[in-house]
Residue frames relative to the residue before (quaternion, step in Angstrom):
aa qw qx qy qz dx dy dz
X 1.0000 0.0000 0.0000 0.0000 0.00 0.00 0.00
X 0.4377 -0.7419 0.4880 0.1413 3.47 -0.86 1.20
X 0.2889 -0.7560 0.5657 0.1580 3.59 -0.49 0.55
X 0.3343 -0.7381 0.5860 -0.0013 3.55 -0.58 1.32
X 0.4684 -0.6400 0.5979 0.1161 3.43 -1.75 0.19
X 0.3319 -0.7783 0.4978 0.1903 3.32 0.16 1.35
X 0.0917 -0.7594 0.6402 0.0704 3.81 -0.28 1.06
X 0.1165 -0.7803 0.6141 -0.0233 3.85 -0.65 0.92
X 0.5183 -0.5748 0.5954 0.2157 3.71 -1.20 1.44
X 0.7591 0.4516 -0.3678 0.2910 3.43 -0.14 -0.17
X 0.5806 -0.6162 0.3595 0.3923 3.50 -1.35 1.20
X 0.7725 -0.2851 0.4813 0.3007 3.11 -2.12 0.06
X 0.0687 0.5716 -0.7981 -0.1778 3.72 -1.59 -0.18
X 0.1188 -0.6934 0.6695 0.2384 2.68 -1.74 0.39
X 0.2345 -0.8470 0.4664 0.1003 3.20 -0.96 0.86
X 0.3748 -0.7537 0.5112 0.1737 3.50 -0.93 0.85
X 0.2261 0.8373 -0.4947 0.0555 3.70 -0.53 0.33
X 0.2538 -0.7519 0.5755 0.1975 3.47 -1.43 0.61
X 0.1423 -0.7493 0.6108 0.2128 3.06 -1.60 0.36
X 0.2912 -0.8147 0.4994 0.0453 3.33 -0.60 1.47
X 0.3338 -0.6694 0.6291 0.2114 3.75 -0.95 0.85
X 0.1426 -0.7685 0.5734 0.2454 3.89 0.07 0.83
X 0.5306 0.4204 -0.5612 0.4762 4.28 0.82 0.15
X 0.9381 0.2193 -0.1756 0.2024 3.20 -0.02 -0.66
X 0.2721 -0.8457 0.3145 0.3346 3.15 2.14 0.05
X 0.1410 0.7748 -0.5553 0.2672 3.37 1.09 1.33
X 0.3013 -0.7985 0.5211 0.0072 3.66 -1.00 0.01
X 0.2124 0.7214 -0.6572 -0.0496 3.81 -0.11 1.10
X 0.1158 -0.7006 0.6857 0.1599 3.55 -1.21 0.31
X 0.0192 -0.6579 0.7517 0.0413 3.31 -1.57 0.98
X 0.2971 -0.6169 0.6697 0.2875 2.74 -1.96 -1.13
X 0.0748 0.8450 -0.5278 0.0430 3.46 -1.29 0.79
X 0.2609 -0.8101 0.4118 0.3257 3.29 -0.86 -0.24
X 0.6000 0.3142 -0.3899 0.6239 3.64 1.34 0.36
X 0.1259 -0.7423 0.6400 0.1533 4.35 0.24 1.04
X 0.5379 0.6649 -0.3441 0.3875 3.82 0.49 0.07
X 0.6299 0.3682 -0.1450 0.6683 2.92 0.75 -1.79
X 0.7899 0.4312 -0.3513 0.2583 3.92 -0.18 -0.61
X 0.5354 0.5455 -0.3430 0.5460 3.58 1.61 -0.74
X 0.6467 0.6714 -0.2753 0.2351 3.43 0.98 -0.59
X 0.4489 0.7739 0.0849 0.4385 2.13 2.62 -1.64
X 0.7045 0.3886 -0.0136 0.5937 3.06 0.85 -1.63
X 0.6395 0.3944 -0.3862 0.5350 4.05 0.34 -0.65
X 0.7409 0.4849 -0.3269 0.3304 3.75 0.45 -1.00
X 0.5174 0.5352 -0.4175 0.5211 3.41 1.58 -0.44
X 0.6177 0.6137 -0.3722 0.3214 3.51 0.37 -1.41
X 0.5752 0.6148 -0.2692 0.4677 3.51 0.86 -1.73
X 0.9091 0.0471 -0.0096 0.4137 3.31 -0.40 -1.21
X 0.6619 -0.6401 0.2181 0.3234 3.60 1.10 1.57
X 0.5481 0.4969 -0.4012 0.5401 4.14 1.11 -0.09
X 0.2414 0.5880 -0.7258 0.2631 3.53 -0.09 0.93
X 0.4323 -0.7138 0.4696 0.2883 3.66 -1.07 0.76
X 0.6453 0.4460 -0.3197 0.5315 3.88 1.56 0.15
X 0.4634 -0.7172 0.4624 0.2387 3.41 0.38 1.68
X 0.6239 0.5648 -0.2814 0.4611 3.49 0.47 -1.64
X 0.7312 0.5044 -0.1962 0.4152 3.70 0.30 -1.19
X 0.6250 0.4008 -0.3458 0.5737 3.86 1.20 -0.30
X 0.8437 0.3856 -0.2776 0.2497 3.55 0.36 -0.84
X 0.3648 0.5476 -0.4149 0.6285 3.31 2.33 0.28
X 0.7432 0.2869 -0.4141 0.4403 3.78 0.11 -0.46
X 0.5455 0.5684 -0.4323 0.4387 3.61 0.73 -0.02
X 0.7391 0.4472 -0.2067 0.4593 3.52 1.39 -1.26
X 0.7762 0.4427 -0.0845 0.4410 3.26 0.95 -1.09
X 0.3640 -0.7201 0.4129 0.4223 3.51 1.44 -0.84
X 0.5805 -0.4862 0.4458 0.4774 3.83 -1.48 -0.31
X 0.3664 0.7517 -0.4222 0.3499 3.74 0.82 -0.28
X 0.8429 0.3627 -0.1727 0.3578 3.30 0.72 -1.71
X 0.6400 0.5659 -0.3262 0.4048 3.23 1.30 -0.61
X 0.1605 -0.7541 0.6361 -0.0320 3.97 -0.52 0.77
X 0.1114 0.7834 -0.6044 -0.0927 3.74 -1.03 0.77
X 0.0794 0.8500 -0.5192 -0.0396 3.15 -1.13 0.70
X 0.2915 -0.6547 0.4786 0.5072 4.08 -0.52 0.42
X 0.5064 -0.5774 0.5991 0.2263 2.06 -2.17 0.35
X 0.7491 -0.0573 0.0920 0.6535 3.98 0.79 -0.98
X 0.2017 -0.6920 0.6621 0.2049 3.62 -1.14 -0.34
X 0.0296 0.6591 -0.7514 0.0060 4.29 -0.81 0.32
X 0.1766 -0.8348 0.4743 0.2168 3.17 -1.33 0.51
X 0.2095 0.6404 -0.4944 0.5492 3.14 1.92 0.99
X 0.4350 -0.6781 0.5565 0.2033 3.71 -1.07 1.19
X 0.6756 0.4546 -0.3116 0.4896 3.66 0.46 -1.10
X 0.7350 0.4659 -0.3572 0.3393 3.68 0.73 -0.60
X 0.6195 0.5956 -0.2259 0.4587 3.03 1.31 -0.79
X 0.5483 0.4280 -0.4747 0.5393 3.80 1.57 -0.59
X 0.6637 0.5253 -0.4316 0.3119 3.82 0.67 -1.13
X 0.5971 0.6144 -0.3201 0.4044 3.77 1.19 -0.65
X 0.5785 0.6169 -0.2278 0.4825 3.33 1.56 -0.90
X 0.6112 0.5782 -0.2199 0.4937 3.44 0.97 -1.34
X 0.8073 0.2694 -0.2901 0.4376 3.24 0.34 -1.43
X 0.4914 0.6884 -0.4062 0.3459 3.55 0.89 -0.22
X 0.6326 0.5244 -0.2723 0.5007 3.69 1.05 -1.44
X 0.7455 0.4746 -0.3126 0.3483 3.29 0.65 -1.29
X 0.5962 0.5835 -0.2859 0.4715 3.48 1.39 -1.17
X 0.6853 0.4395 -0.2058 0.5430 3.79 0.66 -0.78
X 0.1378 0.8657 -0.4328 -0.2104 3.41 1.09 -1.09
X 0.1909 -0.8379 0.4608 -0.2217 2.81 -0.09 2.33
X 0.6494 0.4728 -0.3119 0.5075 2.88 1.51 -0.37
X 0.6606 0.4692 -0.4078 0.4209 3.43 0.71 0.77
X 0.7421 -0.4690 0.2918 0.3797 3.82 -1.07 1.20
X 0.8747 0.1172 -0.0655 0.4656 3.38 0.35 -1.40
X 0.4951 0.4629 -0.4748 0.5614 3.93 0.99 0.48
X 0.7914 0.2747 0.1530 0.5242 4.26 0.36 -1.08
X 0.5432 -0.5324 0.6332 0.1432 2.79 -2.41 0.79
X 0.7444 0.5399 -0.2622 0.2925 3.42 0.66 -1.10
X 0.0611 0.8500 -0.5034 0.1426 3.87 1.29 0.54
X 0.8156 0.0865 -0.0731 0.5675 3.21 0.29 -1.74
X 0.5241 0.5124 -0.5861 0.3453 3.99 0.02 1.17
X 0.4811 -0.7637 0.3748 0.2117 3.47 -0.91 1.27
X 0.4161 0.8905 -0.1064 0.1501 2.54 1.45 -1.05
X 0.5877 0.3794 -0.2580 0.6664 3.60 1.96 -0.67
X 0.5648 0.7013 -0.4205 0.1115 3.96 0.28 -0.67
X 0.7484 -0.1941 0.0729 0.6300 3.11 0.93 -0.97
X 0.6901 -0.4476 0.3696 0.4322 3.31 -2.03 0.24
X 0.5201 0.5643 -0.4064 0.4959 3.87 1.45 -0.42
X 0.7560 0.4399 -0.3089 0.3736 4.07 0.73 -0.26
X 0.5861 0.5289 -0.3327 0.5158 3.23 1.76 -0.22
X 0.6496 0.4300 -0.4244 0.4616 3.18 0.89 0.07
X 0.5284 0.6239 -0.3438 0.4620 3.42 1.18 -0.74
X 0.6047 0.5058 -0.4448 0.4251 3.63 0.87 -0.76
X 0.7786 0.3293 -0.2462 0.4740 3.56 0.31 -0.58
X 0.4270 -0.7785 0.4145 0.1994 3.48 0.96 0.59
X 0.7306 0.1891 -0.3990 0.5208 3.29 0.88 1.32
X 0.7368 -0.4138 0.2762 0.4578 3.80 -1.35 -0.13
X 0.5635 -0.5659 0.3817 0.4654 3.47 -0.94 0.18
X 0.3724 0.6999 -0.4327 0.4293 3.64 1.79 -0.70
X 0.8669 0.4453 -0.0002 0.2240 3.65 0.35 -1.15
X 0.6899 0.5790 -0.3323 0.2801 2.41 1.74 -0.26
X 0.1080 -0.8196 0.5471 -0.1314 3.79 -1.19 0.87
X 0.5695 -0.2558 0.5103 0.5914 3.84 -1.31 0.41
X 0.7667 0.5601 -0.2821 0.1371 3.37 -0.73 -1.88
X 0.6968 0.5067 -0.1467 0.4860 3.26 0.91 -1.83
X 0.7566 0.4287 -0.2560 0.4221 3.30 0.37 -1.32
X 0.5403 0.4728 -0.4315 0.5463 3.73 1.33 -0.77
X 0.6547 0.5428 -0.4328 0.2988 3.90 0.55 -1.26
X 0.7734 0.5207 -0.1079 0.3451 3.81 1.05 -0.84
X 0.4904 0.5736 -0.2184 0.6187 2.88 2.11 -0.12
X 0.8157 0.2378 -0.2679 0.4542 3.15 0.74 -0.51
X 0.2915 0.6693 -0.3737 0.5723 3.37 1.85 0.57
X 0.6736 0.5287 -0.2666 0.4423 3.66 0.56 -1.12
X 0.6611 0.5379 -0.2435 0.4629 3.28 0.78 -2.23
X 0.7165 0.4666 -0.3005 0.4226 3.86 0.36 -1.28
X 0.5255 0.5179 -0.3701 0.5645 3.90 0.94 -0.87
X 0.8003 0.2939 -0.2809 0.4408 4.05 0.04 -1.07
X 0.5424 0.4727 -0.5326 0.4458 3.73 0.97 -0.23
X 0.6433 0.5308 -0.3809 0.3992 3.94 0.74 -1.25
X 0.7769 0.4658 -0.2877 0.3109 3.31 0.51 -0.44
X 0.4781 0.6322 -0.2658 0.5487 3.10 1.48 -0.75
X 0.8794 0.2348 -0.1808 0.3726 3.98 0.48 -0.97
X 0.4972 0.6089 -0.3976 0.4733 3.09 1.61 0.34
């Protein structure tokens, strides 16, 4: 018997969430839509040192997994709100700074001209479709580059 994918009518959330270093009261804030699957994400980097926030491996190396605690913050299932919830979050936590946060080198809070940039198209555009259409734009660009 073949095990299927439960496909479910109901919309998306997006969810905003932080992850707080409780030694150092540091601060990353993202956004997702499976916060499970992504904390999972994030601890599994930490573990085996390839987290993409340098800072963020050598505190879990220093501090341990104990210290690190995630929780959301809101959820909107309007995308653009949910980046603006994100923004106002970083800025409110101010994560985007070395010694307050993780989020230093993510653009992602600056302007309303980087939230769109995060999804690598206009806000005009954005969609399942598009965002799938640019991913797999990306994936083909890093495969070409990789075998050349």
């Amino acid at each position: 018997m073949s095990r299927r994918r439960k496909t479910h009518s109901y919309e998306r959330w997006f969810y905003i969430y932080a992850i707080k270093n409780t030694a150092t009261n540091k601060f990353y804030v993202g956004m997702t839509q499976n916060p499970k699957r992504r904390w999972s994400t994030h601890l599994s980097g930490m573990r085996h040192g390839k987290h993409n926030v340098e800072q963020m491996n050598r505190d879990y190396v220093a501090c341990g997994e104990h210290a690190f605690t995630f929780q959301i913050l809101c959820k909107h299932k309007d995308r653009l709100e949910a980046c603006r919830m994100e923004t106002f979050f970083m800025k409110t936590l101010r994560s985007q700074k070395f010694e307050y946060g993780y989020n230093y080198n993510d653009n992602s809070g600056n302007s309303e001209f980087a939230i769109a940039d995060r999804w690598r198209t206009s806000p005009a555009t954005w969609s399942k479709e598009g965002h799938r259409y640019h991913c797999i734009k990306r994936r083909k660009e890093r495969w070409l580059t990789r075998v050349s």
